[in-house]
VOGU-3710 file (C-alpha; in Angstrom, 3 decimals, decimal comma):
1> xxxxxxxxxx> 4,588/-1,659/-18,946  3,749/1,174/-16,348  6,223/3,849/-16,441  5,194/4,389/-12,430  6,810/0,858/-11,874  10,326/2,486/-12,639  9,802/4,899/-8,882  10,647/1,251/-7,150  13,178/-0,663/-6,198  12,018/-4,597/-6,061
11> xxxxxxxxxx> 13,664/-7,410/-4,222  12,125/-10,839/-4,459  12,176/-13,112/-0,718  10,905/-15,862/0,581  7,406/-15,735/-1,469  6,931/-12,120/-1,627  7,890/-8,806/-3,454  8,986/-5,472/-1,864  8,432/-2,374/-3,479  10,614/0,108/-1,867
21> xxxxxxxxxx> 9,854/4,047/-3,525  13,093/5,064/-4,607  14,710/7,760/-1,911  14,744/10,563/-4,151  11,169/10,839/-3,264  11,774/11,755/-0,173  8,920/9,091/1,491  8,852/6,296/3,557  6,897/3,977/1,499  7,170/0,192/0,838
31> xxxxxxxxxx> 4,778/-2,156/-0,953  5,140/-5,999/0,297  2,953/-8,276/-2,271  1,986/-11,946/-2,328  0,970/-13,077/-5,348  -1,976/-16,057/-5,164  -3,871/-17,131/-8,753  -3,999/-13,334/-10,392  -4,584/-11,354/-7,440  -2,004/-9,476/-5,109
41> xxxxxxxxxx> -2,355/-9,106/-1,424  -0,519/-5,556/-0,785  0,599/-4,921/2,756  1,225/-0,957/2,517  3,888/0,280/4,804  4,735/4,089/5,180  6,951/5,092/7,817  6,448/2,178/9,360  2,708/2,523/9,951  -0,322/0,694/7,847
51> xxxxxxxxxx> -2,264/4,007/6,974  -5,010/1,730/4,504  -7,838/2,335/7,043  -7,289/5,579/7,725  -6,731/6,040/3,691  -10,376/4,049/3,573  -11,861/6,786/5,947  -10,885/9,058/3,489  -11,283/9,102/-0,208  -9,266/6,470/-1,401
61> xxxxxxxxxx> -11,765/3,808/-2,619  -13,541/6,693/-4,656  -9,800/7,389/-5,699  -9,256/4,437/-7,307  -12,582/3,958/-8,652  -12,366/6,927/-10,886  -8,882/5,486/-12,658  -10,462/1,794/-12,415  -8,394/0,016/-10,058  -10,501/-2,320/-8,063
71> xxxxxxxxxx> -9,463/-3,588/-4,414  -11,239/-5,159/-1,414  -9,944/-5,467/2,002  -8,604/-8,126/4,695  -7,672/-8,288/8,016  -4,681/-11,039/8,778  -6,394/-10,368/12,776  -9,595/-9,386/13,259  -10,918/-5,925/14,757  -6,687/-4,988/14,166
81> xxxxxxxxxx> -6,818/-2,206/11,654  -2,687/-2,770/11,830  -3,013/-5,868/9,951  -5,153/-4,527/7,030  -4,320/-5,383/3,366  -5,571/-4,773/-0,025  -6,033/-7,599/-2,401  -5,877/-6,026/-6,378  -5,690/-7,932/-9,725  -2,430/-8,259/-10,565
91> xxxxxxxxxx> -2,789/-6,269/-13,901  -3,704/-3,273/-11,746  -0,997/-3,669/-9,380  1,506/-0,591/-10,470  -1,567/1,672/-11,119  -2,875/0,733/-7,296  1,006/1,372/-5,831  0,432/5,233/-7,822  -3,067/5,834/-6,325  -1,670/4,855/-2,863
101> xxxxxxxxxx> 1,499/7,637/-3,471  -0,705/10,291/-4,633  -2,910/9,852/-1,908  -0,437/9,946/0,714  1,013/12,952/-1,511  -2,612/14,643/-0,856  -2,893/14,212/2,611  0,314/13,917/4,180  -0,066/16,121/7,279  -2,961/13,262/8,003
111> xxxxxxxxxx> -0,949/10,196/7,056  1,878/11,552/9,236  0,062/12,087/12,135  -1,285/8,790/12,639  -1,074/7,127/15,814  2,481/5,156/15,638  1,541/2,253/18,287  -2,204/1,721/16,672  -0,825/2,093/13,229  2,624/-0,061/13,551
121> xxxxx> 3,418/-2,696/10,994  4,949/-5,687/12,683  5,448/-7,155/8,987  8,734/-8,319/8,008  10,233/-6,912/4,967
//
């Protein structure tokens, strides 16, 4: 099992996991999942904000390439970059939650920044 896994705390609701990093981290970041027939939808939420398409802008994808996590990307609305979420094989799930931290690790002055009312979740957790 992935050591990374450990960071977490998980709770289990109504269909869905959420990944909460553990606060000695000192970050914002949850992980909501859904699994569906060995793939994961992962709604990424840090500080409240859905930074995937700004995390697409940069170089994420290229990120996650080079440690062979593969991921596309969906929209729950379209042309709402706020509803954006990653769909991974669910044997790459742990790895994809580490690229995510390390990339918000990388370029947190960016993530921070972003725009809190074009960015907001409104996902439940």
């Amino acid at each position: 099992m992935h050591k990374f896994k450990d960071n977490f705390d998980i709770k289990s609701k109504n269909g869905y996991d959420v990944y909460t990093l553990k606060k000695d981290f000192n970050m914002d970041l949850k992980f909501k999942t859904v699994e569906n027939q060995g793939k994961v939808s992962v709604y990424i939420n840090y500080q409240e904000r859905n930074p995937l398409s700004s995390m697409l802008l940069g170089n994420f994808q290229a990120e996650c390439d080079m440690s062979s996590i593969e991921f596309s990307v969906e929209k729950e609305i379209p042309n709402h970059d706020n509803t954006m979420y990653a769909i991974v094989n669910k044997d790459c799930l742990i790895g994809f939650f580490e690229e995510v931290y390390f990339f918000i690790v990388d370029y947190r002055n960016i993530m921070d920044s972003l725009d809190y009312l074009e960015y907001h979740n409104d996902w439940t957790y």
